[in-house]
N, C-alpha and C positions, 0 to 999 in steps of 0.2 A: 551310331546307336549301339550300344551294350547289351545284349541279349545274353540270357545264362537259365539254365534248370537246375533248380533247387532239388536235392531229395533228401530226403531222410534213408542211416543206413542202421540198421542194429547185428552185428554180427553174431548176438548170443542168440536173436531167431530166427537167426540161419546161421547154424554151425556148420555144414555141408557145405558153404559157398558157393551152392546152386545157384544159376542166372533168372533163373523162373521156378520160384520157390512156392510162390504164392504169396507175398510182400504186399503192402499197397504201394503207390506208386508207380509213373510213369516210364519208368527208366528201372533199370537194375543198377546195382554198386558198380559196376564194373561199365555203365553206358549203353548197352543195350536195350533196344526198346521191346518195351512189353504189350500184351496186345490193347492195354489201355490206350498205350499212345497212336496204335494203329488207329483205333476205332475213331479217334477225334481226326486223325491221318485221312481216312474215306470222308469223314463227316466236312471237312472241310474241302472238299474235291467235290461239293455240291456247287449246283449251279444254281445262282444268286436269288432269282424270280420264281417262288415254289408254286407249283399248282395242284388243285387237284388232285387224292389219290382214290382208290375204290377196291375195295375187297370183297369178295366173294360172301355175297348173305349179309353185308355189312358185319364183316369178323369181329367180334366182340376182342376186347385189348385182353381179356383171359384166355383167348388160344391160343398167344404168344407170338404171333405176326404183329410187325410195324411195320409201316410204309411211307417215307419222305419222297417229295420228287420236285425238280426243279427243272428250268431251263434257261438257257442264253440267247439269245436274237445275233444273228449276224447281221452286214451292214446292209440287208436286204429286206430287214425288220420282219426275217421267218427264222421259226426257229434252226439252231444250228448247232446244239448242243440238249442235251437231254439226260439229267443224271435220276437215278429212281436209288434208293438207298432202305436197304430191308433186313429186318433185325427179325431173328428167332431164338428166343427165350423162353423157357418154362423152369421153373426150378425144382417141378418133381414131372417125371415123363415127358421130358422132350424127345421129339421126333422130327427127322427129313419130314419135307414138304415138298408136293410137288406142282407148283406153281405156275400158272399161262401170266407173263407180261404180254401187256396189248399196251401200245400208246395211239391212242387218239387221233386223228389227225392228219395221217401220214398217209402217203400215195398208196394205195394199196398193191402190193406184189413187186416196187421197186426197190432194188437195195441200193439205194443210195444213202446208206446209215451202214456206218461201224459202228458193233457194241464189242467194250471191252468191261470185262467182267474181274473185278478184284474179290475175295475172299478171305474171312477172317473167321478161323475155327479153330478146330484141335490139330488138323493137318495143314492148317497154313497159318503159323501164328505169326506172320508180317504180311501185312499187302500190299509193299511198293511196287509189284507189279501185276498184272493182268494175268491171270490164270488160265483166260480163254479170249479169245477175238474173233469178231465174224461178221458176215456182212448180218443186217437188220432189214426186216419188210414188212414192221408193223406188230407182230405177235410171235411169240417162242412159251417153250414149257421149257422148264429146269430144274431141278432138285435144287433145292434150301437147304441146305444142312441143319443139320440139331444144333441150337446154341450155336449158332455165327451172324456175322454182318456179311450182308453183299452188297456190294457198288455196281449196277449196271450203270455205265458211259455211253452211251448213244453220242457220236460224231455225224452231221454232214458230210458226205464226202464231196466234191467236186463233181465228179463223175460216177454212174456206176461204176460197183467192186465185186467180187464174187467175194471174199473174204477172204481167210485165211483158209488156205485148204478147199477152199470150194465150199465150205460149212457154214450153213446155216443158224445163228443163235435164235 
């Protein structure tokens, strides 16, 4: 199978040959991805069976939070994956958020959940990796940035882990 990305390139509006000009487009002239293709990058790193999300006061879609969340079954038919995927946008006065994840469900006080946290903003404009890792025991607070996407990953782990570093997310 022949796979290929199409772009459109116009050098006369981008005289500079800047990579991130601000173009539309997935890609830049030169191949690099931009943070378009990230975002569909996390969005596809969801986990298949969506359930349930819930926001605080039932957030109205005008204060700029969105919240997708999915999950996987292991061969144990419990869950064994957990992805939650959250967008912050306002297009006049956006602002950090500082948000409690709670999942549902979960043994309360054990960490036997890794969460890996991707990030897509002004300081991280690719998210092919994890920004932050740590063990999971049900609930964390964490700043949202202004104008970004987050991927929280939630793993099973086998065994209890203390996480990385000892830290808690």
């Amino acid at each position: 199978m022949h796979q290929s990305i199409i772009f459109w390139s116009d050098r006369q509006a981008n005289p500079s040959g800047a990579d991130l000009f601000g173009s539309w487009g997935l890609v830049t002239d030169s191949g690099v991805r931009k943070p378009a293709w990230w975002s569909f990058w996390l969005f596809g790193r969801m986990s298949r069976e969506l359930v349930a999300t819930d926001t605080p006061d039932r957030m109205p879609a005008t204060a700029g939070v969105w919240a997708l969340a999915g999950r996987g079954l292991g061969r144990d038919g419990q869950p064994s994956r957990i992805t939650v995927l959250i967008s912050s946008w306002m297009a006049d006065g956006g602002h950090d958020r500082d948000l409690r994840l709670t999942v549902d469900g979960l043994p309360s006080g054990r960490s036997d959940w890794e969460a890996a946290v991707y990030r897509l903003d002004g300081g991280h404009p690719a998210a092919g990796s994890p920004v932050s890792t740590a063990s999971f025991t049900g609930t964390s607070r964490f700043i949202l940035p202004a104008q970004s996407v987050v991927l929280v990953e939630l793993t099973r782990t086998e065994e209890a882990s203390p996480g990385v570093g000892g830290r808690r997310f």
